[in-house]
C-alpha positions in Angstrom: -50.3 -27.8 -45.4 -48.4 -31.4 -45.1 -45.4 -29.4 -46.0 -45.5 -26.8 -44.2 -46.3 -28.7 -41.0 -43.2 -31.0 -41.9 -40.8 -27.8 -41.6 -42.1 -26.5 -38.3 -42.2 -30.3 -36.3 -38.1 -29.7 -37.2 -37.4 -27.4 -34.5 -39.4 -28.6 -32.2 -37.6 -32.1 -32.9 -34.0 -30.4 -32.7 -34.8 -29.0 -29.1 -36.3 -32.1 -27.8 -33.2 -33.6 -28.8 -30.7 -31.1 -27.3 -33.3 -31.6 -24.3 -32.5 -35.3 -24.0 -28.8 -34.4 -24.8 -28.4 -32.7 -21.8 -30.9 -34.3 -19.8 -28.4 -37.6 -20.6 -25.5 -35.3 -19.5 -27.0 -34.1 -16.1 -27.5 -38.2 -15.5 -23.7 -38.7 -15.9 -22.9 -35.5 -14.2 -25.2 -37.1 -11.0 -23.0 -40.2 -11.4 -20.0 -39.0 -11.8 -20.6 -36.1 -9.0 -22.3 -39.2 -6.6 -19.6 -41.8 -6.9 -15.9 -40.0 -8.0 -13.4 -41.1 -5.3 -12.4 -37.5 -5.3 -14.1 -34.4 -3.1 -16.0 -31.9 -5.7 -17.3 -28.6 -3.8 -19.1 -26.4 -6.3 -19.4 -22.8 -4.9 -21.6 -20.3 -5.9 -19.3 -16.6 -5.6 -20.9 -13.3 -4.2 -20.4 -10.5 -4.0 -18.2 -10.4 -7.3 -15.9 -13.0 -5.5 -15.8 -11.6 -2.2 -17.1 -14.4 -0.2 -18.0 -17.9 -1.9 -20.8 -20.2 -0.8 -21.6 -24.0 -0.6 -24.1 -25.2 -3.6 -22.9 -29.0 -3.7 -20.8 -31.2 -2.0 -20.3 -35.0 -2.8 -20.2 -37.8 -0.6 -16.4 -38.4 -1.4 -15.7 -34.9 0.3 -18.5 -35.4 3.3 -16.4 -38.4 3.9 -12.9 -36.4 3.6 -14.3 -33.6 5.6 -16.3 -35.8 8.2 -18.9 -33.2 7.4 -22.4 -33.4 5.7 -23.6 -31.6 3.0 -26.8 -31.1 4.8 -24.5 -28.8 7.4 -22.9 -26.4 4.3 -24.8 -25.7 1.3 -25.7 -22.4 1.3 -22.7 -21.3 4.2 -19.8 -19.3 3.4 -16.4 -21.0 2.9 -15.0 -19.1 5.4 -17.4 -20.0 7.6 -17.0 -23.7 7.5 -13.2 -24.1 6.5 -12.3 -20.8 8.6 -8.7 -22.2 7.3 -9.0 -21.8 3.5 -7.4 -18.6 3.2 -4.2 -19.3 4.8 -4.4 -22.2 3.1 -3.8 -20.4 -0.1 -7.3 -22.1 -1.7 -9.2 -19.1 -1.4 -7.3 -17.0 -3.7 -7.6 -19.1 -6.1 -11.4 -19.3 -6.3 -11.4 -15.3 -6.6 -8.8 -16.1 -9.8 -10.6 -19.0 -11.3 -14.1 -17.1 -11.0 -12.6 -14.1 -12.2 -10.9 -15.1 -15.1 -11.8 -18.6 -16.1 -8.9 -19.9 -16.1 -8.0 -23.5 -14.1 -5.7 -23.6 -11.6 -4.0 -26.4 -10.0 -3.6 -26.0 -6.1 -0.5 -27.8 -5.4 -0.3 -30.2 -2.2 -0.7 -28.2 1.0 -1.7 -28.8 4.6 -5.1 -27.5 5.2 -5.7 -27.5 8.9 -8.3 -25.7 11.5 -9.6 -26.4 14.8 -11.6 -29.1 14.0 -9.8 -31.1 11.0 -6.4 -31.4 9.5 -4.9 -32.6 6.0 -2.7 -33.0 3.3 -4.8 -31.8 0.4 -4.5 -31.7 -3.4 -6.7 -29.1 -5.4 -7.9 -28.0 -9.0 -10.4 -25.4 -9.7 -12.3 -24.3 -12.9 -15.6 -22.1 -13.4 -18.7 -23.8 -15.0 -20.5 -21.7 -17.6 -22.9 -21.1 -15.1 -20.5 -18.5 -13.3 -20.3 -21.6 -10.1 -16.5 -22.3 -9.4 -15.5 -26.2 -8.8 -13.1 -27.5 -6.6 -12.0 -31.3 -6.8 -9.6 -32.4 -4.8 -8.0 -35.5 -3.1 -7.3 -35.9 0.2 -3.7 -37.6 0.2 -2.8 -37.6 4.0 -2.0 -41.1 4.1 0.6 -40.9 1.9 2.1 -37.9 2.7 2.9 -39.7 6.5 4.1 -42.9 4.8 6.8 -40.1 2.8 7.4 -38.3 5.9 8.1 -41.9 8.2 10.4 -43.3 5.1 11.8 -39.9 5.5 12.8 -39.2 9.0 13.3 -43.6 9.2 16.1 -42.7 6.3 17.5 -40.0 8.0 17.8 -41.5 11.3 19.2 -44.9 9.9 22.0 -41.9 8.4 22.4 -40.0 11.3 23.1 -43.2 12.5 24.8 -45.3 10.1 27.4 -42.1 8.3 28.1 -40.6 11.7 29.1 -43.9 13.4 32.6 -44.3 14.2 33.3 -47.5 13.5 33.1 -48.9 9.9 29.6 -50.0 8.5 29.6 -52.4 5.3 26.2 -53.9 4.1 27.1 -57.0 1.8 24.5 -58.1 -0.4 23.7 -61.7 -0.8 25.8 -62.1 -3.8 29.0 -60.8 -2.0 29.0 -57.2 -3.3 29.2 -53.7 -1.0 25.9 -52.4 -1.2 26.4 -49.1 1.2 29.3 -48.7 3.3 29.5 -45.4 5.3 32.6 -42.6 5.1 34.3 -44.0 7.8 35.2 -46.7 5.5 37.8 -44.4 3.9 39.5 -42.8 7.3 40.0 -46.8 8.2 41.4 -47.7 4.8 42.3 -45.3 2.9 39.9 -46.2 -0.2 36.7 -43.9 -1.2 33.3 -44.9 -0.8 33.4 -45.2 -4.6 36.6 -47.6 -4.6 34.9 -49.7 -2.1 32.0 -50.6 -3.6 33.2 -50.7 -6.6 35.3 -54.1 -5.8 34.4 -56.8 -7.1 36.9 -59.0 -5.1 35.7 -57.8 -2.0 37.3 -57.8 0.7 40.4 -59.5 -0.7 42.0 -56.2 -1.6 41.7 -54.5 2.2 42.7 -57.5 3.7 46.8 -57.9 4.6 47.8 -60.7 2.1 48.6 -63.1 5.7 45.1 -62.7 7.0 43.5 -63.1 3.6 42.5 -66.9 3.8 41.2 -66.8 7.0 39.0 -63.5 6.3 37.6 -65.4 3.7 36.6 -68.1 5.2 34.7 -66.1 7.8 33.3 -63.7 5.0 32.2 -67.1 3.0 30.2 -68.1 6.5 28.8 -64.7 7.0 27.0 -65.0 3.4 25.6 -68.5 4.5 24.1 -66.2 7.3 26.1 -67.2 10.7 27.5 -64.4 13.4 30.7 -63.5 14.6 32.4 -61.2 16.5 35.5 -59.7 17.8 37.2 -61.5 15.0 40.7 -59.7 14.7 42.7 -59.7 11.2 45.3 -57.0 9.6 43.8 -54.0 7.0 46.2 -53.5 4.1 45.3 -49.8 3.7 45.3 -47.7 0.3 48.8 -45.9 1.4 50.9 -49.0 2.4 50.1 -48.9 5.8 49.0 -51.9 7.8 46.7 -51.8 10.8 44.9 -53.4 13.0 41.0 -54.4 13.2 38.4 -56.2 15.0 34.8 -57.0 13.3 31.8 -58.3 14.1 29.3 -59.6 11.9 25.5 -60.6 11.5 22.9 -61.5 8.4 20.3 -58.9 7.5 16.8 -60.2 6.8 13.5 -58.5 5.1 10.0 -58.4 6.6 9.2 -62.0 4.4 12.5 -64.0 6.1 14.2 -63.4 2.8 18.3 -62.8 3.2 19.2 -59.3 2.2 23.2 -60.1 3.2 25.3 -59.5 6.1 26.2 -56.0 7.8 29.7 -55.8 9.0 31.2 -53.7 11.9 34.8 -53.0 12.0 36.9 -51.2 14.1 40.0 -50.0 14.0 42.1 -51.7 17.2 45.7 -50.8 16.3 46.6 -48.7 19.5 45.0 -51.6 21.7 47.0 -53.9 19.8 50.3 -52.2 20.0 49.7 -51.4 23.4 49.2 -55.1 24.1 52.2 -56.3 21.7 54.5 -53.3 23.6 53.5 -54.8 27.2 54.3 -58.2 26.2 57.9 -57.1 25.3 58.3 -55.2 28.2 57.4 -58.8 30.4 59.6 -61.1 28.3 62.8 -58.5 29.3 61.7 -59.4 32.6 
């Protein structure tokens, strides 16, 4: 009798221990499910995958949404996020429920009348047949990408479709960007440019190049100038006339990030000037 009742207490002991196993795993589900900083929407498909509707929705995606989950468990989808289709999200669920297979939704804009969003999904099917969406909301950064974006490509529309020449110089005296005007004023590539380490001795006609140092040396200590006229020795021989301006560069903390230079080719001003003044003294 004592042994017999010792082999039937074991499966009785075995299933109240697979009970507390996933009792303990329903209590980390709820935890997980209650406070993940990510949306999870668990659908339940009809239908055959049809139409899926709302069996759970999380307080990360209520907040996401700016919906509660009082307002769509048990509506379709569709009906709530009349969107999801074109939004490409919908086929996937049909796939995932389907064939059980996990799919990663790549970052799309979901939009409809009444919200709009970058969003970021993956789906997979529970054992249960339900299909599982988490998902991220990452608007925020998506607009900080596109204002760095259209800010960079402004500041090149700008800068590399300026006429005049544009030189950033870093603290430490080196061309950090310079745009492609730099080479139709003397002759060098963008390439040779910044590549110098003796910048701007080499561009600098050999009789102007003390006094164009000095003013380059007081342009890293931060002052401004302007209209400050000196010779360009260009790549082909030639020598020509400029005029530049210059002013320090600072970052949001005060901190110097160099000097931008502007410089502009004067040579027909110059020789215009230079022919006049001939013209008086035969006067």
């Amino acid at each position: 009798m004592g042994a017999n009742s010792g082999k039937k207490a074991r499966p009785r002991s075995r299933r109240r221990d697979a009970e507390e196993q996933i009792e303990e795993c329903q209590a980390k589900f709820e935890v997980l499910f209650d406070h993940v900083s990510s949306g999870v929407a668990i659908y339940e498909a009809r239908n055959d995958g049809e139409d899926f509707v709302f069996v759970d929705f999380n307080p990360a995606a209520e907040q996401i949404e700016h919906i509660k989950r009082e307002e769509l468990i048990g509506k379709s989808v569709t009906e709530v996020f009349p969107g999801v289709r074109q939004f490409g999200l919908f086929d996937v669920f049909r796939r995932v429920y389907r064939t059980g297979t996990p799919e990663h939704h790549p970052v799309s804009i979901y939009k409809d009348e009444r919200i709009a969003g970058w969003r970021e999904n993956y789906v997979y099917r529970l054992p249960s047949g339900h299909v599982v969406a988490v998902y991220d909301d990452i608007s925020s950064r998506k607009r900080t990408e596109l204002v760095a974006r259209m800010t960079d490509q402004c500041f090149r529309a700008i800068a590399d479709y300026t006429y005049d020449w544009e030189v950033w110089v870093g603290p430490t005296g080196r061309v950090l960007w310079t745009n492609p005007a730099a080479t139709r004023v003397t002759g060098y590539s963008i390439k040779e440019i910044m590549a110098m380490s003796d910048y701007p001795a080499p561009v600098v006609y050999e009789e102007d190049r003390d006094r164009m140092l000095r003013a380059f040396r007081s342009a890293r200590r931060g002052s401004t100038g302007s209209d400050v006229q000196f010779r360009i020795a260009r790549k082909d021989g030639k020598i020509i006339w400029a005029a530049m301006a210059w002013q320090p560069i600072y970052d949001d903390k005060g901190d110097s990030l160099g000097h931008r230079e502007s410089i502009r080719d004067i040579t027909e001003r110059v020789e215009a000037q230079q022919a006049l003044e001939r013209e008086r003294a035969r006067e």
